[in-house]
C-alpha positions in Angstrom: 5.1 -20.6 -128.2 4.4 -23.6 -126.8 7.8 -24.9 -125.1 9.3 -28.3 -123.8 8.6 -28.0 -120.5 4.5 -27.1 -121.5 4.7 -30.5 -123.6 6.2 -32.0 -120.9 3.5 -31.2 -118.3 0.9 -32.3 -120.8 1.8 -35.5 -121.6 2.4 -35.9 -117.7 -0.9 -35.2 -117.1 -2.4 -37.1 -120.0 -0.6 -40.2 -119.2 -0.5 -39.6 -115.2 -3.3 -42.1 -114.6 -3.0 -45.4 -117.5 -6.4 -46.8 -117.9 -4.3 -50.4 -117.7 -1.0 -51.5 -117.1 1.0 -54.4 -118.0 2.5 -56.2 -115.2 6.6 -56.6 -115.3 8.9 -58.7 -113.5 12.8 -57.9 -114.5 15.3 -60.5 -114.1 18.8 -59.7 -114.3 21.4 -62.4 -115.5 24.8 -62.8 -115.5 26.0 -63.8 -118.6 26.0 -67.6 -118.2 27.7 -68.7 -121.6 30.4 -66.3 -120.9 31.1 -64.1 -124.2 33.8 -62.0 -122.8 32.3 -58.9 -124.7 32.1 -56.5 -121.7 34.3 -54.5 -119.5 33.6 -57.0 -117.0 33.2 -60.1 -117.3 32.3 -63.0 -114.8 34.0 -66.3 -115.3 30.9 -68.8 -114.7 31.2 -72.3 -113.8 29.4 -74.6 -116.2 25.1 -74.8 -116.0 24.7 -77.9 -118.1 26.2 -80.6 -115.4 23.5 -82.8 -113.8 23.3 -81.2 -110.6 22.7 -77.2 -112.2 20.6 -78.3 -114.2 18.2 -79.7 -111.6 19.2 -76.3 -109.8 18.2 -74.9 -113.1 14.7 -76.4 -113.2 13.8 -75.4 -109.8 14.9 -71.3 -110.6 12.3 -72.0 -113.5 9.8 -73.3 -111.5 9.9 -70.5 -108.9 9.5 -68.0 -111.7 6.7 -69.7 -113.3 5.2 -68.5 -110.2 4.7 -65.1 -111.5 2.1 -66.8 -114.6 4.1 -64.8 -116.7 2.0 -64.6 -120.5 4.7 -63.0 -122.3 8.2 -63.2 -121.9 10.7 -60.6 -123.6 14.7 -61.2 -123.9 18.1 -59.7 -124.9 17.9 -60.6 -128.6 17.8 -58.1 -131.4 13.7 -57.1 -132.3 14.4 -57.5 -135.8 15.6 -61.1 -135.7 12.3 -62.3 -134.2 11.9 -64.5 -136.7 15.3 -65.8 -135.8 14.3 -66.5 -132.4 10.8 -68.3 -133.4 12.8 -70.9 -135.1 15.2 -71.4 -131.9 11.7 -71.6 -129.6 10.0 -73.8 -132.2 13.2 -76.1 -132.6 13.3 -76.2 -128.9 9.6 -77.5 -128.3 10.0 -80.2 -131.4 12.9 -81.8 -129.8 15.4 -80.4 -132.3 17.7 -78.2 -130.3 19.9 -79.0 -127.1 19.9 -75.8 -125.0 23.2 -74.4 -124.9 24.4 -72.8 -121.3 23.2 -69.2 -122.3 20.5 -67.7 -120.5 18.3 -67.2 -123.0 18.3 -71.2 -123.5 18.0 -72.0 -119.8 16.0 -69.9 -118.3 13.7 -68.1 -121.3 12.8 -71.1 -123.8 12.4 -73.7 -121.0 10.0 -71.4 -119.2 8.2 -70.4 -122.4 7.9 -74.3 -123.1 6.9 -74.8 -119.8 3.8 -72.4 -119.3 3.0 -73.1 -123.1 3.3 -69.6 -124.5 3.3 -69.1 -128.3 6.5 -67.6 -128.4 9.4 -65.3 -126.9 9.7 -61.7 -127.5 12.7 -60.1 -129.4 13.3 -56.5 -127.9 17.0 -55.8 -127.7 18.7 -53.6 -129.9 22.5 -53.1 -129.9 22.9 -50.5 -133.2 25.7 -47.8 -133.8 25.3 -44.2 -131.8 24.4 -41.3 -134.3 27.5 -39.4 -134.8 31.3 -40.3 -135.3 32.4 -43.2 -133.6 35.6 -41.6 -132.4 33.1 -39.6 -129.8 32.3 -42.4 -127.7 35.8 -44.4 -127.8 37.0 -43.5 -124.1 39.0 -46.6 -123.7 40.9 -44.8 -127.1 41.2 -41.5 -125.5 42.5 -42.6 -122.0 45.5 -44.3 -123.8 46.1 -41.1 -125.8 45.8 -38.6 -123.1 46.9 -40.2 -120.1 44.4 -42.1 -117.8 44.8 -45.1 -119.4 45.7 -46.6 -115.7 42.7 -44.9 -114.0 40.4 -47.1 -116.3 42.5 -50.0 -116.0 42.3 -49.5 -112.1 38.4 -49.3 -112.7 38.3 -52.5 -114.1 40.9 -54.4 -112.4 38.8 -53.5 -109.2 35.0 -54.4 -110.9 36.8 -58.1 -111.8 38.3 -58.9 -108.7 34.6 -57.4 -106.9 33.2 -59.7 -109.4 35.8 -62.7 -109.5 34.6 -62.7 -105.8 31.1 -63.4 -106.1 31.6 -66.2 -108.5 33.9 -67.9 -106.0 30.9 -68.1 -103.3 28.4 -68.8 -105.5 30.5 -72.5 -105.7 28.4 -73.1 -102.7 25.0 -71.8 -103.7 22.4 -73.2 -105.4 21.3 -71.2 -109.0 18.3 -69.4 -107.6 20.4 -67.9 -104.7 22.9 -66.5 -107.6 20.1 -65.1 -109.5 18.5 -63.6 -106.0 22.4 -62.3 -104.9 22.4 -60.4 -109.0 18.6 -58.6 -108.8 19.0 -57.3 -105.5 18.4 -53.4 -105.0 22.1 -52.6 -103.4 23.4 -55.2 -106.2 21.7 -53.2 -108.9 22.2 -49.4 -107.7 25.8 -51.2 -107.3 26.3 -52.1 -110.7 24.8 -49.2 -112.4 26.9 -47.0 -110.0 30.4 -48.1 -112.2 28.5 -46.1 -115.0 29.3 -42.8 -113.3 32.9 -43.7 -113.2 33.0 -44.0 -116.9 30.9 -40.9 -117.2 34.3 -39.3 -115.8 36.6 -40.2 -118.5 37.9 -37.4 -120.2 38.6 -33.7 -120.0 37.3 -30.5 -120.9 35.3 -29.7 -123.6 36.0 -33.6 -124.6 34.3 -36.0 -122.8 34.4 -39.6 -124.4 32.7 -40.9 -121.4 29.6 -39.2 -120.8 28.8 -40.0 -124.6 29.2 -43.2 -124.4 27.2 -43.6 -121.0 24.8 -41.3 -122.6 24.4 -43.9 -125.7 24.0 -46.8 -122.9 21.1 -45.1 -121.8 19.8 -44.4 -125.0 20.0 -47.9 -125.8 18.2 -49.3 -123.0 15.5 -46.8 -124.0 15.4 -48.5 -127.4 14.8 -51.7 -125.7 12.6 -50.4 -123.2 10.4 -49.3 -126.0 10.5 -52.8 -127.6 9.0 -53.8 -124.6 6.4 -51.2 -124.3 5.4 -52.4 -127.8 5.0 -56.4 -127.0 2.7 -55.8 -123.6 -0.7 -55.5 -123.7 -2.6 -53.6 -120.9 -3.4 -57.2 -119.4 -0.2 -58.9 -119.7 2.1 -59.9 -117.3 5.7 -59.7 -119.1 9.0 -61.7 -117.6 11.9 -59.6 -119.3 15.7 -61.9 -118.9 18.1 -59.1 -119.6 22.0 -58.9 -118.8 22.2 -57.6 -115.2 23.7 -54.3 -116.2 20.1 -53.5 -117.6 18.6 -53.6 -115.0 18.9 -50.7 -112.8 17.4 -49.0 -116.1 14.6 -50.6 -117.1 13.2 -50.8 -113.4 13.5 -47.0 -113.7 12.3 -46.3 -116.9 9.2 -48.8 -116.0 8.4 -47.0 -112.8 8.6 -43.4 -113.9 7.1 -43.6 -117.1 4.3 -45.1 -115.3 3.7 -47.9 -118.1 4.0 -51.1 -115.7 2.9 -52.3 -112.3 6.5 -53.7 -111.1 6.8 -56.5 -108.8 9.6 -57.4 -106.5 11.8 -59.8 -108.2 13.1 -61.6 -105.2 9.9 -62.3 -104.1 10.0 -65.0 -107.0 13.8 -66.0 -105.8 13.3 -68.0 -102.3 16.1 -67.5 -99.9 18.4 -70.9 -99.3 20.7 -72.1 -97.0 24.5 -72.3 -98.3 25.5 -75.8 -100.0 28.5 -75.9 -98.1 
C-alpha cells in the first residue's frame, strides 16, 4: 500500500529543487483603521493628518525598493472584482483613501510602480464542523476559566496599549519595522499556544480553533501560491498576526525566495 509518509517523501523530492521561484516580501500591519474584531486590538492614533501622511509616503517609498510586480492583500479572493473597482477608482481620482492599510500602504504603492492591479488572496470562511467546537471564549465561561482568558487578554492589551504609546514618538516606517521583526513575530504567534490550552479533556475548544487559524492561513497562503508566477516578486500586506505563518509556510514548502523585511524598513532616530 502506498502510505502517507511514502507520498510524503515523493512529493518532497519532486518539489525539493523548484525550477523557479517567486520572490516574497511579507509585511505585517497593524490594523490602522481600527475594527475592533480581534482579541486584541491596538488603539491607533490617526494616519490621515498631514504629518503621517508624509511619514506615510516615505514607508511607501522604501518599499518600492523591493520593485515589487505583484502585490497581494487581506481581502477576500472571491471579491477581486470588488477590489479592481477600489484600485481603478483610486488611480481615476475617484476615491479618498481611507486610514486602512490596504488604502495607505497597498493602492498607493500599486499606483505608484504602475501595476495593473492588486491581488485578492484572503479568505475568512466558516470551519467544517459545528460551530460550537471552536467557541472557547463559550466554553471558558461555562466551565470555569473564563478569568484565565480574560487574564490572557488583559495582559496582550496592556503589552500592546504599550507599544502604541511609544510609537507617539516614532515616525510610520519605525512602527512597521518594530511589528515585522523576528522576536515581534515569534512573539505574537506565541499567544496562539495559550489559546491552544483552553479546555479540558477529551474537549478542547482551543486547539480547534487554533487549528482552523492555521488552516486559514493555508487557504490564503494558497491564494498566493496561485497569483505568483515563477518570476514575480510579490509584496503581500497582511494583518501582523499572519505573519509568523506565511513566512513559515513560504520557507518550508520551498515555493518563494524570502527576503528580509526590515531590510526595506530603515532604522530612525526617535521624534522625541
Amino acid at each position: 500500500m502506498f502510505s502517507l509518509v511514502m507520498l510524503a517523501a515523493a512529493i518532497a523530492s519532486a518539489s525539493a529543487i523548484p525550477p523557479g521561484r517567486p520572490t516574497l516580501l511579507i509585511v505585517g500591519s497593524p490594523h490602522l483603521a481600527n475594527n475592533n474584531r480581534d482579541i486584541i486590538n491596538p488603539r491607533i492614533e490617526d494616519v490621515t493628518t498631514p504629518e503621517r501622511q508624509q511619514e506615510m509616503e516615505a514607508l511607501v517609498e522604501s518599499l518600492a525598493r523591493f520593485k515589487p510586480t505583484r502585490i497581494a492583500i487581506e481581502w477576500k479572493a472571491d471579491d477581486q472584482a470588488g477590489l479592481d473597482r477600489r484600485y481603478a477608482d483610486y488611480r481615476s481620482g475617484r476615491l479618498q483613501l481611507t486610514a486602512n492599510e490596504r488604502d495607505q500602504i497597498a493602492l498607493r504603492l500599486a499606483a505608484k510602480l504602475n501595476l495593473e492591479k492588486v491581488d485578492a488572496i484572503d479568505w475568512n470562511g466558516d470551519a467544517p464542523g459545528e460551530a460550537g467546537a471552536y467557541d472557547f471564549t463559550g466554553w471558558a465561561a461555562r466551565n470555569g476559566q473564563a478569568g484565565r482568558l480574560e487574564e490572557l487578554r488583559l495582559r496582550g492589551q496592556a503589552s500592546t496599549d504599550a507599544q502604541v504609546a511609544r510609537w507617539r514618538c516614532l515616525s510610520v516606517t519605525q512602527w512597521y519595522r518594530e511589528y515585522n521583526a523576528p522576536a515581534a513575530r515569534a512573539n505574537d504567534h506565541r499567544a496562539y499556544y495559550e489559546l491552544a490550552r483552553i479546555g479540558e479533556g477529551r474537549e478542547s475548544p482551543g486547539a480547534a480553533w487554533v487549528g482552523a487559524w492555521y488552516a486559514r492561513n493555508l487557504r490564503i497562503f494558497n491564494s498566493l501560491e496561485r497569483v505568483a508566477g515563477p518570476q514575480d516578486r510579490v509584496l503581500v500586506l497582511y494583518g501582523s498576526g499572519h505573519t509568523y505563518l506565511l513566512d513559515q509556510f513560504a520557507r518550508e514548502s520551498n515555493a518563494f525566495k524570502v527576503e528580509d523585511t526590515l531590510s526595506y524598513l530603515p532604522a530612525s532616530r526617535s521624534g522625541c
